[in-house]
Steps between C-alpha positions, in 0.01 A plus 500: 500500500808703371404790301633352142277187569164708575571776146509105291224334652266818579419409818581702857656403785202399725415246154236663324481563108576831445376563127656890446835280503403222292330728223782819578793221413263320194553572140237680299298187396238484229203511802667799615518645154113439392393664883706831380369474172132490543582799787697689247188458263293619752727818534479556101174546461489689885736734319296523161200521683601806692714663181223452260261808594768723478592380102146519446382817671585703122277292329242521703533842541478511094200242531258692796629851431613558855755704631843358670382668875252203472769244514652558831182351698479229249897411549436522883229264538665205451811619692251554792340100452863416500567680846223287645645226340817531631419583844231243589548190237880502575418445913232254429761287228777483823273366733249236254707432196685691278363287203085550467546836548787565208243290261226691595648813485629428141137340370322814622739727365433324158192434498386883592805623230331297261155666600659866448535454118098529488523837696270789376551784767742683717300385782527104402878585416575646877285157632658259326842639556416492869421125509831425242707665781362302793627130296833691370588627855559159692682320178843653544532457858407139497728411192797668661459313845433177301808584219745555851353218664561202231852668370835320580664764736768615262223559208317667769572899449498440087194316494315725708599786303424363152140385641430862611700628146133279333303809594700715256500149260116536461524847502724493160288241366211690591651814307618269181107328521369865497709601227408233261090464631381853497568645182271165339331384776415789767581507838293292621697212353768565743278379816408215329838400457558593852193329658535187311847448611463467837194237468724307379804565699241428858362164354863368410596632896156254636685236386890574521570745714569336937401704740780664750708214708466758788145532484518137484680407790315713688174302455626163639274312359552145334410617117716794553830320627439273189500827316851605641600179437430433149635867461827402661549193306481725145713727630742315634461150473850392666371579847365234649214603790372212745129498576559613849727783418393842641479730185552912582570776225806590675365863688233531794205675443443825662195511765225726409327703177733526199473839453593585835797313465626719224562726811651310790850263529675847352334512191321838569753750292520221204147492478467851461782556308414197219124697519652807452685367152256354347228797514811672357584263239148394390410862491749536225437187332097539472567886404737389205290190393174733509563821366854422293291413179255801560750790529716352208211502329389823627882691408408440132632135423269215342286274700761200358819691633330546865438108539823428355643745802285349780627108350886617514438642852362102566767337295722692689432444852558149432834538367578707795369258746718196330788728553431653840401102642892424399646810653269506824606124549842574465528869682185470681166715498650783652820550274285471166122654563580865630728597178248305313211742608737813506580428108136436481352810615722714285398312175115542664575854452630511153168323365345844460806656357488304207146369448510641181742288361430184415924328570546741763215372675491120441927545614340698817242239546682200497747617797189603668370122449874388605533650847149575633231307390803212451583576891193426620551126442816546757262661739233228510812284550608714803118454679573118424827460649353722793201293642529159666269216207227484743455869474655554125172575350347691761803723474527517099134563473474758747822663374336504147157562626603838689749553174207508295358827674772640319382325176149672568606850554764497228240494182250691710763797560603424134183629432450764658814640400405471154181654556628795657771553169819366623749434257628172405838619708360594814319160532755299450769723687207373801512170389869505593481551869356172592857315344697779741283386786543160417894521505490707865296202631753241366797700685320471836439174453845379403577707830326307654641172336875627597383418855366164424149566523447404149758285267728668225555237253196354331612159556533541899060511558520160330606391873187596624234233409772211583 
């Protein structure tokens, strides 16, 4: 079949269904549009979730008369559930199904939110935290493989983005809902907004959210190539599919453990790069998002002005990330994400410069928000576009789930720092060198993409699943 015929019909040349054509050349249907939305949901309230201890670490500290040292344990025990979560849930979605575990990760993460609005103790604080983390760590990976996997190929790089841009989504909201709750309410008003959420968000998924066409077709059974095929027909019902027709994804699946695969077919130095960014990245995100509000607070300014600083730093990155997903599809990932984090890392700088001043800051702030924390959303992209769908959320999750180390030691060194009297300067002339790292890594990566090991343009990786 000529090669015009088989990019209409989606099907290859030895007659099978390919569906990465068919659903690459669709148009973004309504079925499409409620799967991204109840996965973009999911990512709100991952987002709040994980934002909402740092907004409400002040009032707490007001509330138990504790000092801020005790704050970088309780910020890193969710960021260490999350690692777990990562690294084992995101293996064990790639090979059994991508959907049970995405709505249990989001009801536990609710449900044991919810449960941390009746804490009494430090101890119960660091516990439930833990637990959170484990449900929060294996919701992003699974909604970015998912997001990629249902998304028309030329919505592909944008829509991947703006799902990863929810984390900072819920993180604004969380800051806004903190803002308005605590000063009537308490803090612990915040977790029930956060735990109710996504009880709601998991139920609505048991009902409307398909499981992965991949995971699918690899099953073979009859219910689950009725599955694909009632999945097929919303999606694109023009493409008619006889009951004998032999019905592939459109990519073979590697032999052997996911996670090894991360490492073999040439993928080694990506692998280790994409880790490599994200500690770097998420290090700077979770040090900003935990102890932003605390050393505004701390440099003199009112508990209201140091929220409203950790929201624009949110509000931010998602403005940044709407811009960046044009320019990256248009110049590519490697053109747009190393001045990005160079820009970045200078602004990163300035925070402490001009903590003091309430414009200053929130101007400082908000191109902090832009190119860092609004790059990250290109990055997840990048471990996308880098990993074949079978392995797509082995690769995300452990990319994020060895990034989060870097979450974990940020607010720990945070601190320490702070308990051993650094100024507000010093730490955040620290908190700049993870951005410089992350723009060295990009250069040796796009390196590598001048000799075709990797692909320039965003759009180019769409080839890949067809």
């Amino acid at each position: 079949m000529p090669d015009h015929r088989r990019a209409a019909t989606g099907t290859s040349a030895a007659g099978a269904i390919v569906l990465s054509d068919i659903i690459d050349r669709s148009k973004l249907g309504a079925y499409q549009v409620r799967i991204l939305l109840l996965c973009a949901l999911a990512v709100v309230f991952d987002g709040f979730d994980v934002q909402a201890m740092g907004f409400v670490a002040p009032a707490i500290r007001q509330d138990w008369q504790v000092g801020p040292a005790v704050f970088g344990p309780i910020f890193s025990a969710s960021l260490i559930g999350m690692v777990i979560g990562s690294l084992m849930l995101s293996a064990v979605a790639d090979r059994y199904g991508r959907r049970p575990v995405l709505i249990g990760a989001v009801i536990l993460s609710g449900v044991v939110t919810l449960a941390t609005s009746s804490a009494q103790s430090v101890e119960a604080l660091l516990a439930l935290r833990f637990v959170t983390g484990i449900g929060l760590g294996a919701i992003l990976p699974n909604a970015l493989a998912l997001t990629s996997e249902y998304s028309p190929g030329r919505h592909k790089t944008f829509l991947v983005m703006m799902m990863a841009c929810c984390l900072s989504i819920g993180a604004a909201v969380g800051g806004a809902t903190a803002a308005l709750l605590i000063p009537d309410f308490g803090w612990r008003a915040v977790f029930v907004v956060g735990g109710v959420g996504p009880i709601v968000v998991g139920v609505l998924m048991l009902f409307m959210l398909p499981e992965s066409l991949d995971v699918l077709l690899r099953r073979q059974g009859p219910a689950q190539r009725a599955a694909v095929l009632g999945i097929l027909r919303r999606i694109a019902p023009q493409v008619a599919v006889a009951d004998e027709a032999r019905i592939v994804y459109g990519e073979a699946r590697p032999a052997g453990a996911p996670i090894g695969q991360l490492f073999s077919e040439g993928r080694r130095t990506t692998t280790l790069l994409l880790w490599l960014m994200h500690f770097a990245n998420l290090a700077i995100l979770y040090f900003l998002a935990n102890w932003l509000p605390t050393l505004v607070k701390d440099a003199g300014l009112p508990l209201r002005t140091s929220v409203i600083a950790g929201t624009i730093l949110q509000i931010a990155s998602v403005l940044g990330a709407l811009c960046l997903a044009r320019l990256i599809t248009r110049y590519g990932y490697f053109r747009v994400l190393p001045a990005s984090y160079l820009v970045g890392a200078l602004a990163i700088a300035l925070i402490g410069q001009v903590a003091t001043s309430p414009p200053a800051l929130f101007a400082v702030v908000f191109v902090v928000g832009f190119c860092a924390i609004g790059g990250l959303n290109g990055i997840n992209a990048l471990a996308v576009a880098s990993y074949p769908v079978s392995l797509r959320t082995t690769g995300i999750g452990w990319a994020l789930g060895v990034g989060r180390f870097g979450s974990i030691l940020a607010p720990v060194l945070g601190g320490v720092l702070l308990a051993n009297h650094w100024s507000i300067s010093s730490l955040f002339l620290v908190a700049a060198t993870p951005a410089l790292v992350l723009a060295g890594a990009l250069l040796v990566m796009r390196r590598r993409a001048r000799r075709a090991e990797l692909p320039l343009q965003a759009s180019a990786w769409q080839r890949r699943d067809a």
